[in-house]
N, C-alpha and C positions, 0 to 999 in steps of 0.2 A: 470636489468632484471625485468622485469611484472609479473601476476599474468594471466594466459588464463582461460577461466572459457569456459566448453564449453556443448552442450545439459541437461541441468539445466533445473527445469520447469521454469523460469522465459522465457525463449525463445519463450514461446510459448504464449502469455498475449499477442502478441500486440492488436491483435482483441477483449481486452476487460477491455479496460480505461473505469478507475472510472473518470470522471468528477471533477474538485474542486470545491468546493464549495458543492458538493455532501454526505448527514448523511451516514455512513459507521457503522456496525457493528463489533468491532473488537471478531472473533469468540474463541479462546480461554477464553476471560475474561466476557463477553458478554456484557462491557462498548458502548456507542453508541458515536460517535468521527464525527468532519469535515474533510471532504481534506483541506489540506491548500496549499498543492505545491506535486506534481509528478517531483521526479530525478530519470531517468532512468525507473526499474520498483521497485522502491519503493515509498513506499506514505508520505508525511510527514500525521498526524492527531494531531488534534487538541481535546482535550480532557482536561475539565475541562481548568487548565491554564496551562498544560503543552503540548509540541508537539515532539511526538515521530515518528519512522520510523516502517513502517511497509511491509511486500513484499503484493502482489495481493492477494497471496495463504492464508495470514494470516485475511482479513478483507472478508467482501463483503454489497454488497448493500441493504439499509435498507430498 
């Protein structure tokens, strides 16, 4: 048995991919991070030397 996930704000993002390779702000901590890969609608970023997972709702464009 799976997991259904279903009307989430994640659904509604497709109309607005960050680019990789694109500086991203992550808004909570207000560290400045890279794309390094898009799975799904989460971002990996790139920050200092470590790469963490972020949704849309949590970064945006610098």
């Amino acid at each position: 048995m799976g997991l259904f996930v279903k009307n989430t704000t994640f659904d509604s993002n497709d109309n607005d991919e960050i680019e990789i390779g694109s500086e991203v702000v992550i808004k909570d901590k207000g560290i400045i991070g890279l794309v390094v890969m898009k799975i799904g609608n989460l971002y990996q970023i790139k920050v200092k030397d470590e790469i963490k997972s972020y949704a849309y709702n949590e970064i945006e464009k610098k």
